[in-house]
SETIBA-349384 format. One record per atom (N, C-alpha, C, CB): residue in one letter; x, y, z. Coordinates in steps of 0.02 Angstrom, whole numbers, plus 50000, padded with zeros to 5 digits. Glycine has a CB too. Example, Ala and Ser with C-alpha at 12.3 -4.5 7.8 and 13.67 -1.06 7.14 Angstrom:
a506604971650390 a506154977550390 a506604983550390 a505654977650452 s506424988850354 s506844994750357 s506455000250394 s507044997050286 
END
This chain:
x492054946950556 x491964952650600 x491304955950582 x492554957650593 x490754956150648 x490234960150625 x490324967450641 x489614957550651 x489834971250598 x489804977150607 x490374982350609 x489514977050652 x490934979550605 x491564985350598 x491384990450552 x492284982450571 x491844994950566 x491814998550493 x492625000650508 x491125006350478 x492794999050422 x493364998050418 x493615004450367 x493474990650398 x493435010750368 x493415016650337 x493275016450253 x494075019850355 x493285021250213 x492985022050169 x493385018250122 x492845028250159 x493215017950040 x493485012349994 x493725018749952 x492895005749955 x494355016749923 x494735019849888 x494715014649825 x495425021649924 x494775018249743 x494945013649707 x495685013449681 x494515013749660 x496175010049653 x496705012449649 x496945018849589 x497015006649645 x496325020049568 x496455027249522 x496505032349584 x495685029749459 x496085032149606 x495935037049686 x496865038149707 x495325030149775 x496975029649722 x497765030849782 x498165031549729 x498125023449843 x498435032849670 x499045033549602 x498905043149598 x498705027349495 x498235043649592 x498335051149578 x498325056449684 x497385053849506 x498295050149722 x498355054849765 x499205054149781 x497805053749828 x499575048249766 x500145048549752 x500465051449725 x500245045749740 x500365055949669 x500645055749627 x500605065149639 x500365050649565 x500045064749679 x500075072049689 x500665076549751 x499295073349710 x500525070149787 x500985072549842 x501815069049855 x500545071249908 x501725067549781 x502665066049756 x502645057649810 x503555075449805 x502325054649808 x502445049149832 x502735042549838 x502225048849832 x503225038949828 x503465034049786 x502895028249802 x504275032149804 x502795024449755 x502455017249756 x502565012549722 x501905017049748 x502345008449734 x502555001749701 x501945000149706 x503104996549732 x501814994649621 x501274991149620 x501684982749590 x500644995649565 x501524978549626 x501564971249627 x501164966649621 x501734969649668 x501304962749559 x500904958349536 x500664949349556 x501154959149483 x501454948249594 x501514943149636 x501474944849697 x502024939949628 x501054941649753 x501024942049826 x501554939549852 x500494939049856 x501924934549831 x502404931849850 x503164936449856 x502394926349809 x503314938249796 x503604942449797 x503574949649827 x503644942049754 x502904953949832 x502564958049873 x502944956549963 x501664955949860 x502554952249977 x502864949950063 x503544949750062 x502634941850096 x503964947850028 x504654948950029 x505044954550031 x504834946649988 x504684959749972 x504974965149970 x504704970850037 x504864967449896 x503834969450068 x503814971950121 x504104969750200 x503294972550116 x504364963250182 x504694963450248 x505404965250242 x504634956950283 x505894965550201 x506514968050177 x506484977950194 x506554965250080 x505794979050156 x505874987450177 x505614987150253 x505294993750122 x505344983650293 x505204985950362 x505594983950390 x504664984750394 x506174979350383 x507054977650409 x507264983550416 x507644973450354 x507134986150364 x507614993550352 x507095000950398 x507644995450234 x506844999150411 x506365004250436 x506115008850392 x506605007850486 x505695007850348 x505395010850320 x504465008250339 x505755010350252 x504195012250307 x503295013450345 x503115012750287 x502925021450389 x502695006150287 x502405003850215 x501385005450210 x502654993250208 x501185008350155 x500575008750160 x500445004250128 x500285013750147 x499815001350135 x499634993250093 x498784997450077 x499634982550168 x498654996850018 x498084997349997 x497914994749935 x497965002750001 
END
């Protein structure tokens, strides 16, 4: 894709303390495999997953 802009870069210190400020639950996952599983299991259930 040329020229998009795909908004600003967060590092994950940035998204844990902005989490963490606004009582957020998160999960951090070390396997992708496992990752895709558990996000398609919570969007079964209807829940709204942020991926960053």
């Amino acid at each position: 894709m040329q020229r998009s802009y795909l908004g600003p870069e967060f590092s994950s210190r940035d998204n844990q303390r902005t989490m963490k400020k606004y009582k957020t639950p998160y999960h951090r996952c070390a396997d992708f495999d496992v990752l895709c599983r558990e996000v398609a299991t919570l969007f079964s259930e209807g829940n709204a997953i942020v991926w960053f």
